[in-house]
C-alpha angles and dihedrals in degrees: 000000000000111000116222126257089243101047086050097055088047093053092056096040090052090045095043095050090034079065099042086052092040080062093043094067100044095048082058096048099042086071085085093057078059094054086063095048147067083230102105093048086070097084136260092287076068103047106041084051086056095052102043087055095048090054097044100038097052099039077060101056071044083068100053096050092058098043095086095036080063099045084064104041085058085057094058096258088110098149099044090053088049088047089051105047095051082053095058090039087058103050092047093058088049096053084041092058094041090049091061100053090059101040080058092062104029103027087233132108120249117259142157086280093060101042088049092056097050098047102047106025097089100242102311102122098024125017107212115225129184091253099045091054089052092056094045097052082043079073106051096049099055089042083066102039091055092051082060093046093051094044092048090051092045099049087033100062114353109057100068100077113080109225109027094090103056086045088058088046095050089046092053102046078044090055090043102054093041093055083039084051094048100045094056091048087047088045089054097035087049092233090156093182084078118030094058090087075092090071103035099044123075116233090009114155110161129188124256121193105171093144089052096049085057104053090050088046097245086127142011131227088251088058086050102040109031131097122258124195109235125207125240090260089080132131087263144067090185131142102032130214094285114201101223122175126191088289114198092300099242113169104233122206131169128211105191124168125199125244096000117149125222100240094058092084087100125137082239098049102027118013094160096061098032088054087049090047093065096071093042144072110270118197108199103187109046133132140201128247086229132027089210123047100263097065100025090067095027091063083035083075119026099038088220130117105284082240091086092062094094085052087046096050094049096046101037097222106167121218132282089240095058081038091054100034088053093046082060097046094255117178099218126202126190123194124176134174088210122043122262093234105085105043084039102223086139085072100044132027091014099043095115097044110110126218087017115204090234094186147350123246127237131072111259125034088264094065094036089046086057098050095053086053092036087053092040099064093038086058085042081063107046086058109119108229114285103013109137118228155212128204140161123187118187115193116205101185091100093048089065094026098240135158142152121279114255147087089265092065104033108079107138112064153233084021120175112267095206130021120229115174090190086076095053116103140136087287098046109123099230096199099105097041090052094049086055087057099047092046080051084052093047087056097052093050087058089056094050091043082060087048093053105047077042092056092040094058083048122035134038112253108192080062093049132081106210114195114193114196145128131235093239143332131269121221132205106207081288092160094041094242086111099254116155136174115001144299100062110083146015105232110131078259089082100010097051124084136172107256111186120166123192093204117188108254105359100092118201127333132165108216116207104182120095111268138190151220087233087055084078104073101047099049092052099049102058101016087052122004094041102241115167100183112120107269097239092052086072107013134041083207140081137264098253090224093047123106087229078089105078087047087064109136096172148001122220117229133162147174132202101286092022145055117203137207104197116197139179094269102008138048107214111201131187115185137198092281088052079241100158117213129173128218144169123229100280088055089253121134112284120224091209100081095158117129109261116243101232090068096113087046084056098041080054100049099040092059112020078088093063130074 
């Protein structure tokens, strides 16, 4: 049926000023995401962007959620849609309020996961009393009784006059994009002061455009990609004062290698390493923090969840290890195949690295690979006698399984010429393209083997601790759900790296016991650096050499939409959406679909790190 003019300009009037209101309330109870941050101590330029966000970007999810309650009032079914949007109104104050309850004690914002966890763990995160469930319900109820209170002033004495309405929309949608504006130029710009309304405001996704604000000249590159110095009053408290003494004066180096699997560290794939590996320590069952390389370095170095890395970023705070490495007097070299921008590893755990190596010249990953190693050895010899060092090479020509052409090289055949990903599906027969990995491998063991006998001319070994390691895995549709590459699951396939340690004094041992990227850090600071802090005051992870070991009852690893708690028979995610799901380690569902009893320990590690 047509809907009359008049009902029409009423529906838009009553779903325009519903939004406004919608934002209204959010802007007032956003002052309590303030209470649990610095935030408010960075001036009123700060605040009244803050504010301004928290209005417009969520009178615009307003208008989302009315979209569809008009599109039925324009049907006739008037009084069902109005039903239904104060439904949904209702149901979103309620989630705002009880977001900012929890954001106030965990510093994180409420999602399913939570509230699965609350609801069905048994206590274990919140323990339920009388008086707490009547003032929750207190809430609730007056979360509801405010969305009618809102929809009978409204109808009562603002949808009469024609126009208005479509004025309040057009402003909203006009507020949205320009905080949307400035927060993309203050993300690339690094104006933190800005751009944390990420952190302290719940849903928030906002938009970032730093390729396009260089090409119309609104930003350079050097604005995008250069250090600031941030203030204390960061997103993060991380890392801590840490109380290092002269340590035992190792010189550390790290030889990692992107992409590569665990189960490449063969005689016929990588004779080099496994040979190497025979006169270290070999850890079998170790994961990474990420299974993409993001997350996989970044736990390399702080020791710390990969879900920090957005507070990180923002606050460039650097990692424990640098913090540690520069209290001894460490010189410290970093040479990379890919460049340290994206991911940007130049604005977190390197931030207070001076004279950074951005990037590696060449252009493929082979000649970029060998420039890194190229400019490695040249800085190995500018060392004056007896300096300790830190370095850290990461090679990228596995992660894009590449490798020079000749006989030499090619030793697993038939291998794919060319890669095309378009062929690639549950029924692809994966044979060629993993021999072209593992030819990529083979290469790669062929460069180490270069850095060692390097080292070796140089350096004394006997004084000098060599970690070989990767950032992630790399499947190849090994448990048949057409999964290839990285980044999209946590079977040992992309969560599992090779993790080998030639350790002064310690000879070769196979450990059998689950590892982890976080174990790093812990096992440096106090074995090497002389760090006496408490572990858990600057890490989430072991001591490698510590019994709690064998008491491990999960790893952390994430991604860039998930967090993952692998354990030993089942894989728990929680995605962007805080959506839980439980599998087994074949990514299948898992019968077992109890909440885990670490949870508090995990509540407590993935936010003692934020302010």
């Amino acid at each position: 049926m047509m809907i009359k003019k008049e009902e029409l300009k009423e529906n838009i009037n009553f779903y325009s000023y519903s939004s406004l209101l919608i934002g209204l309330f959010c802007l007032m109870c956003s002052v309590r995401f303030l209470s649990a941050s610095p935030f408010v101590e960075k001036g009123i330029t700060s605040l009244l962007y803050f504010f301004s966000f928290s209005f417009f970007y969520y009178s615009f999810i307003g208008l989302l959620i009315s979209l569809p309650c008009f599109l039925l009032s324009i049907v006739g079914l008037r009084r069902i849609a109005t039903f239904l949007f104060i439904c949904c109104e209702s149901l979103f104050f309620i989630y705002f309020v009880a977001d900012t309850f929890v954001y106030q004690q965990f510093r994180m914002h409420l999602n399913f996961a939570m509230l699965q966890m609350t609801l069905m763990g048994g206590g274990q995160v919140v323990s339920f009393s009388a008086s707490m469930i009547l003032q929750i319900l207190s809430y609730v109820l007056v979360c509801v009784f405010i969305a009618l209170l809102c929809s009978y002033f409204i109808k009562r004495y603002l949808t009469k006059r024609w126009g208005i309405g479509l004025l309040a929309t057009l402003f909203i949608v006009t507020g949205f994009l320009s905080v949307q504006v400035i927060f993309g130029v203050s993300f690339a710009r690094q104006e933190t002061q800005l751009t944390q309304v990420k952190q302290l405001l719940p849903l928030v996704r906002p938009l970032r455009f730093n390729k396009l604000l260089i090409k119309v000249g609104l930003v350079t590159p050097e604005q995008i990609y250069s250090v600031k110095t941030v203030t204390s009053s960061g997103r993060m408290n991380y890392p801590p004062k840490l109380n290092c003494g002269e340590g035992k004066g190792y010189n550390i180096l790290f030889l990692f290698i992107d992409a590569l699997r665990f189960d490449m560290i063969t005689p016929e794939v990588m004779p080099n390493v496994y040979k190497f590996s025979k006169q270290s320590l070999v850890f079998k069952d170790h994961y990474s923090g990420g299974i993409n390389t993001r997350h996989g370095i970044f736990t390399l170095f702080t020791g710390i969840p990969g879900s920090y890395w957005e507070a990180s970023l923002q606050s460039k705070s650097g990692s424990a290890l640098i913090s540690a490495l520069q209290q001894n007097n460490y010189a410290i070299g970093i040479f990379t195949g890919a460049p340290l921008t994206m991911p940007e590893f130049n604005q977190t755990i390197f931030a207070d690295v001076p004279n950074l190596r951005l990037d590696s010249r060449g252009n493929t990953p082979l000649e970029r690979d060998e420039n890194a190693i190229y400019d490695f050895e040249k800085w190995l010899t500018t060392l004056p006698k007896g300096q300790r060092f830190f370095s850290f090479i990461f090679l990228d020509n596995v992660h894009a399984s590449e490798f020079p052409i000749g006989k030499e090289y090619e030793i697993f055949k038939p291998y794919w010429k060319e890669i095309n990903h378009l062929k690639l599906d549950n029924n692809f027969d994966r044979t060629e393209f993993f021999n072209r990995y593992k030819n990529s491998a083979h290469f790669a063991d062929l460069q180490l083997g270069k850095i060692l006998s390097s080292v070796s001319r140089y350096v004394d070994l006997e004084n000098t601790i060599i970690v070989i390691g990767s950032d992630h895995g790399e499947e190849f549709n090994d448990n048949k759900l057409n999964f290839w590459g990285h980044n999209g699951n946590f079977t040992k396939f992309q969560a599992k790296t090779p993790l080998v340690i030639r350790w002064p004094g310690k000879g070769h041992l196979e450990i059998e016991e689950r590892t982890s990227m976080l174990d790093i850090v812990p096992t440096i600071l106090p074995e090497v650096l002389g760090c006496t802090n408490p572990i858990n005051e600057y890490s989430a992870g072991l001591n490698l050499f510590s019994q709690d070991l064998k008491k491990r009852q999960f790893v952390y690893s994430s991604n860039y939409s998930q967090n993952a708690f692998i354990e030993k028979e089942r894989i728990i995610l929680i995605n962007e959406l805080g959506i839980l799901n439980f599998l087994d380690n074949n990514y299948r569902p898992s019968k077992d679909k109890s909440i885990p009893v670490y949870i508090p320990k995990v509540l407590e590690e993935t936010s003692k790190f934020s302010k």
